[in-house]
C-alpha positions as CSV (number, residue, x, y, z in Angstrom):
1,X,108.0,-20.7,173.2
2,X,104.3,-21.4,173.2
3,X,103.3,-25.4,174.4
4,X,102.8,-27.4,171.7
5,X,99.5,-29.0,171.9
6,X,99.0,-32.5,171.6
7,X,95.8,-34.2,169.5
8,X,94.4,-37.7,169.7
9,X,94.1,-40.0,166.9
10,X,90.3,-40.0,168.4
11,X,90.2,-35.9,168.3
12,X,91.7,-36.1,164.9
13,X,89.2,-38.0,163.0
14,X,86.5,-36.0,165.1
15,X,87.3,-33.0,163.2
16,X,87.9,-35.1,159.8
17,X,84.5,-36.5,160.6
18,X,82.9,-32.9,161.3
19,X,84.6,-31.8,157.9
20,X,82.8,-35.2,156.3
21,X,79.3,-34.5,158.0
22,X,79.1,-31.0,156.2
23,X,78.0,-32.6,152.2
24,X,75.2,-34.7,153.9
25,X,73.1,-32.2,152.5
26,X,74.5,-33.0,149.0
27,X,72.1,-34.8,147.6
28,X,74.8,-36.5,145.0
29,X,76.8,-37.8,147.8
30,X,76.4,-41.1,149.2
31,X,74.3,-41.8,152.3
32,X,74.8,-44.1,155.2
33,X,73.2,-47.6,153.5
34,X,72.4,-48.8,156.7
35,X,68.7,-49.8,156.2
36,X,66.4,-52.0,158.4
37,X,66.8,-55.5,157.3
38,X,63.5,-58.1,158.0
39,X,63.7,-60.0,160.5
40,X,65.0,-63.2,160.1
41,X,67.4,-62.1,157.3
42,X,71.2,-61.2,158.2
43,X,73.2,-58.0,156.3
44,X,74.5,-59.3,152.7
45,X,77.3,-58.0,151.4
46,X,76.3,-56.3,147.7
47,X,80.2,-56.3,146.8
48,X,82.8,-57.8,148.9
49,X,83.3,-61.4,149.7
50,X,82.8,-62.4,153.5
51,X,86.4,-62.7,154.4
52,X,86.9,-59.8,152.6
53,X,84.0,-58.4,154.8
54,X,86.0,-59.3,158.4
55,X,89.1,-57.8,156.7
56,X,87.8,-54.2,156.0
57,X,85.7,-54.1,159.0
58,X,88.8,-55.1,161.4
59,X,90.9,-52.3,160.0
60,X,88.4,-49.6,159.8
61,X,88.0,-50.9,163.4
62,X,91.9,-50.1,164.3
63,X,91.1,-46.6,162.4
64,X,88.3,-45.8,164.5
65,X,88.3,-48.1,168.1
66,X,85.2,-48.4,170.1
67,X,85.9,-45.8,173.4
68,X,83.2,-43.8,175.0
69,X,81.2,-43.8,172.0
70,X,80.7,-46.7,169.4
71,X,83.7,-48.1,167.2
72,X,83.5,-48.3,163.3
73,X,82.5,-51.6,163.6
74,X,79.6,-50.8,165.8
75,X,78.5,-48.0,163.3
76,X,78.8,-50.6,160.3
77,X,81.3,-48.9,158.8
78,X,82.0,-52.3,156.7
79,X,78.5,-52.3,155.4
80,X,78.7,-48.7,154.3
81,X,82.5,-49.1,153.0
82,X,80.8,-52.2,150.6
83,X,77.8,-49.7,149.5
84,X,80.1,-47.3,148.6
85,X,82.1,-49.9,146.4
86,X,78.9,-51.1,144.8
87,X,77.8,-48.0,143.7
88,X,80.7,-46.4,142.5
89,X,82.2,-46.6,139.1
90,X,84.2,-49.9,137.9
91,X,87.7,-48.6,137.9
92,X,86.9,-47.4,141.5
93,X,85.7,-51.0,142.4
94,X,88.5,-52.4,140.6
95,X,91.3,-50.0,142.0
96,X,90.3,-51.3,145.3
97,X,89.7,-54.8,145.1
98,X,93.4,-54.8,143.7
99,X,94.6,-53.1,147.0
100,X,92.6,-55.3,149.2
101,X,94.3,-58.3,147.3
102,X,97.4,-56.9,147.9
103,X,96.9,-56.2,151.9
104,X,95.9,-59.3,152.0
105,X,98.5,-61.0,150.8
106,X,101.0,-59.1,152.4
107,X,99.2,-59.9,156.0
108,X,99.3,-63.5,155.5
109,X,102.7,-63.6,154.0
110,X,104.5,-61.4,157.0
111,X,102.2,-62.4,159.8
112,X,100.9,-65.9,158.8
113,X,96.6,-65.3,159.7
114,X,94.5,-62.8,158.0
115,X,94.6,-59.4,159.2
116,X,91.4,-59.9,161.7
117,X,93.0,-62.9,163.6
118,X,96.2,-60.8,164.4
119,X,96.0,-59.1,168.4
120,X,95.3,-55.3,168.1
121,X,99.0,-54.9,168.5
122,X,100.6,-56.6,165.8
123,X,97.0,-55.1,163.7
124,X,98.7,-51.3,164.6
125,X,101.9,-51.9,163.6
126,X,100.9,-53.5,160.1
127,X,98.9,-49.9,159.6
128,X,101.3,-47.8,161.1
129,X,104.0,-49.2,158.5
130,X,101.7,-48.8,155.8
131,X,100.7,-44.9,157.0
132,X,103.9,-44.0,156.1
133,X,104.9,-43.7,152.5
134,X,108.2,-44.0,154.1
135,X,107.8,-47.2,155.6
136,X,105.3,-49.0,153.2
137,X,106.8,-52.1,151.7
138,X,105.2,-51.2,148.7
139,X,102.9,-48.2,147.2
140,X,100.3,-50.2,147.0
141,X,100.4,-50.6,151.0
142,X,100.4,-47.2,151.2
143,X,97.5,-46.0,149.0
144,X,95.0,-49.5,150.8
145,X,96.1,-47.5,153.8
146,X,94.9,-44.1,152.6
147,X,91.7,-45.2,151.2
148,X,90.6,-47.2,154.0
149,X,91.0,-44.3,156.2
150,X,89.1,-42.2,154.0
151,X,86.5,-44.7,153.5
152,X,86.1,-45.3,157.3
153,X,85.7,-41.3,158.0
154,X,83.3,-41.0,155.5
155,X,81.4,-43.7,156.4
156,X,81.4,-43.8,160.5
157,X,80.7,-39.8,160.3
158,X,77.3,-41.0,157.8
159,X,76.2,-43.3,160.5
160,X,74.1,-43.1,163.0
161,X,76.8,-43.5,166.0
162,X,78.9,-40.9,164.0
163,X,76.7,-38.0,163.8
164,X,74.3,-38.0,166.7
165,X,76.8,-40.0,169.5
166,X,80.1,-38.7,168.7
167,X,79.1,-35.3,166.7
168,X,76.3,-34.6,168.8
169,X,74.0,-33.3,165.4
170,X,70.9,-32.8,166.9
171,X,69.2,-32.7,162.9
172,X,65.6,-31.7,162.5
173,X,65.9,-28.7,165.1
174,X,64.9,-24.8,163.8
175,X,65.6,-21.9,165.8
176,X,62.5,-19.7,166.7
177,X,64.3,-16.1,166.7
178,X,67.6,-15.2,165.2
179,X,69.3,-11.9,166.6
180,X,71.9,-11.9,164.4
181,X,75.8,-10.3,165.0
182,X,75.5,-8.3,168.3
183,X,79.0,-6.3,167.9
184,X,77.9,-3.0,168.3
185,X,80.7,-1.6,165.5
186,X,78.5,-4.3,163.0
187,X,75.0,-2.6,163.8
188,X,74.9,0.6,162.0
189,X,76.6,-0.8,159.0
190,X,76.0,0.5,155.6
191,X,77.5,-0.2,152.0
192,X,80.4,2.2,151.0
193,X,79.1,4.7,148.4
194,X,81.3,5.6,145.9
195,X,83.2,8.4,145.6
196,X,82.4,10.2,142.4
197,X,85.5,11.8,142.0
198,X,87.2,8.7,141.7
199,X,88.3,7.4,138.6
């Protein structure tokens, strides 16, 4: 029996976030919003309250940690995750903001604080119940859950720290020569002709 191989949450959303780098090129998807803002001036949000802010941006932080290379936090995953909201359609906005009411509520009500004054323990275990359908109190724990991971993929893999630190994309880079497929049974090959006796 072959040894079963083990993956990190970290080498798990590496090859999510490898998947989520390939539409960049899309130009109908959404790009990293992360602009240079003048001095002076702090990041606003565009659609999510400031609390609600701290809230998404400590659980994409639990998705993603900071290790070696920068957290979701560091990459500004929050700004991106309230970019994306802003622009996308109203039933999308509003599907959300329910969820985030929900989480919200559920957090204080279990725990007491919000979600982002909790230790990264008792932070884990409130996601871990809600990854599981199973486990979820409700559906609507579940599918918060579900779109904050996907939100926090999509968004830390657009980013700066996503792509170039943790990807290594080195973008902007053209190769001089390209030899093509060097298997020798490859190099002499010609379309099949068809047979004219066959009918």
């Amino acid at each position: 029996m072959a040894a079963r191989q083990t993956v990190s949450r970290r080498e798990a959303l590496h090859l999510l976030g490898a998947a989520a780098a390939l539409p960049l090129l899309d130009p109908g998807r959404l790009h990293h919003p992360l602009a240079a803002v003048p001095v002076g001036q702090a990041w606003q949000p565009r659609f999510l309250n400031r609390d609600d802010i701290e809230t998404v941006a400590a659980v994409a932080e639990r998705i993603i940690p900071r290790t070696e290379t920068p957290g979701a936090r560091d990459a500004g995953v929050h700004e991106y995750i309230d970019f994306a909201l802003d622009r996308g359609d109203a039933e999308g906005r509003d599907r959300f903001a329910g969820l985030l009411r929900w989480f919200d509520r559920y957090v204080r009500e279990s725990h007491d604080p919000a979600f982002a004054d909790l230790p990264g323990g008792q932070q884990d275990s409130v996601l871990t119940e809600l990854a599981d359908p199973a486990s979820a109190p409700a559906p609507e724990g579940h599918a918060f859950f579900l779109g904050m991971k996907e939100l926090t993929i999509e968004g830390y893999y657009r980013s700066e720290a996503g792509m170039f630190e943790e990807l290594g994309f080195a973008g902007n880079t053209f190769l001089t020569e390209f030899d093509g497929c060097t298997h020798p049974e490859h190099l002499g090959w010609r379309p099949a002709r068809p047979d004219p006796g066959a009918e």
